[in-house]
C-alpha positions in Angstrom: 64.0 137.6 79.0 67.1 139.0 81.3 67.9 138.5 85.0 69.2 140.7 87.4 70.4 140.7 90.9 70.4 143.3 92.9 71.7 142.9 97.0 71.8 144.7 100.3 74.9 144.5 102.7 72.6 146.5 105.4 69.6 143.6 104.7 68.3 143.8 108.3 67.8 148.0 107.7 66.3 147.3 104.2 63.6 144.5 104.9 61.0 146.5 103.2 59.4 146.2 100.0 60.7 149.1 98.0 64.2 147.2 97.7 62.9 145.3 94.7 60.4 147.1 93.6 62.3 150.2 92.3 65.0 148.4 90.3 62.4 146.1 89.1 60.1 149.6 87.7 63.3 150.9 86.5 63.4 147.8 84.4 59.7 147.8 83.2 59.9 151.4 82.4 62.8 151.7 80.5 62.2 148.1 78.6 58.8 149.4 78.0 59.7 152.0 76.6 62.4 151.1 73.9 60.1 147.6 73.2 56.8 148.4 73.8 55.9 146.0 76.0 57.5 144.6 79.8 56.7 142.1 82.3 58.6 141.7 85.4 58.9 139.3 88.0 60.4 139.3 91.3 61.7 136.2 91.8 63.4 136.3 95.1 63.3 139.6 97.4 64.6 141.0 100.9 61.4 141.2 101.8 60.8 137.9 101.8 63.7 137.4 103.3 66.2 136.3 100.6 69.8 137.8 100.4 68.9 139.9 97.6 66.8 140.5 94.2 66.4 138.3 91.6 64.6 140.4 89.0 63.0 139.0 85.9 62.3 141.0 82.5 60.2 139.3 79.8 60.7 141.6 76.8 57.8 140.5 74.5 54.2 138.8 75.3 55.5 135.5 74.7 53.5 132.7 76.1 55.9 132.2 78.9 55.9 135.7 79.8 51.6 135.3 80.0 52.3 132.5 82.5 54.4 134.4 84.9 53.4 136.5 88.0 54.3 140.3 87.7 53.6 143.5 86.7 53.3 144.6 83.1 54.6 147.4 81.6 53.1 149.0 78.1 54.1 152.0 76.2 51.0 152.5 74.3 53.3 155.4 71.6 55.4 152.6 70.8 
């Protein structure tokens, strides 16, 4: 599992979803790829009217990772 942050100085401009998300599919994507297997969770977000992105990558299908909200990522080649 890793964590990331990811902040806006312009927050007010920004309070849309797309902040988090595209860091947070860079994330699945490219972890998905090179592993096999993602799961991220957006922990805090702009959106929702944080200060910034708290991004969190589950590398394998651990149990932990099965018990959290977010959006899987597979690379089916792998």
């Amino acid at each position: 599992m890793n964590t990331s942050k990811h902040s806006s100085k312009n927050t007010a401009d920004l309070n849309m979803p797309l902040v988090c998300m595209i860091p947070s599919n860079v994330f699945g994507s490219i972890t998905a790829k090179n592993l096999g297997y993602s799961k991220v969770t957006l922990e805090e977000t702009i959106a929702k009217g944080d200060k910034e992105c708290k991004v969190i990558v589950h590398f394998y299908r651990t149990d932990e990772a099965q018990a959290a909200e977010g959006k899987e990522y597979f690379n089916l080649m792998h």
